[in-house]
C-alpha angles and dihedrals in degrees: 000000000000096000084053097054089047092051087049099041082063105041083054090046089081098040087101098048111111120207109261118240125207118227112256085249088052094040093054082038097068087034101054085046096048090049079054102056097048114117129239115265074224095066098041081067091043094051094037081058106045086056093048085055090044094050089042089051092045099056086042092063085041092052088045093051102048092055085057098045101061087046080060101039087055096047089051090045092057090037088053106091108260091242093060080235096156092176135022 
């Protein structure tokens, strides 16, 4: 019962907050400044591209890498003794 009247105590503690309004100066003044921040339809293609090149670039080195692992992978296999014998 007391943990209910608590709970309640605080729901009913913002019944007497009113919704706070901007003045209309304040109010052009976030608006003109959020119409200057948006960004040119130009740079978001530029930087869409610029990520298409990165991610290509990147599978290509992947691609490139993964050729010359497994050459690498297969000389240290035949250079590994044939008993599996590390230390002696």
């Amino acid at each position: 019962m007391e943990r209910e009247d608590f709970i309640n105590k605080v729901l009913k503690s913002v019944d007497g907050i009113a919704k706070a309004t901007p003045s209309d100066a304040i109010f052009l003044k976030i608006e003109k400044k959020i119409k200057e921040t948006t960004i040119s339809t130009k740079v978001l293609w530029l930087v869409a591209a610029s990520i298409v090149v990165l991610i290509s670039f990147n599978i290509m080195l992947l691609n490139g890498k993964s050729n010359s692992n497994e050459s690498e992978i297969a000389s240290l296999e035949h250079s590994i003794n044939k008993s599996n014998q590390l230390y002696k």
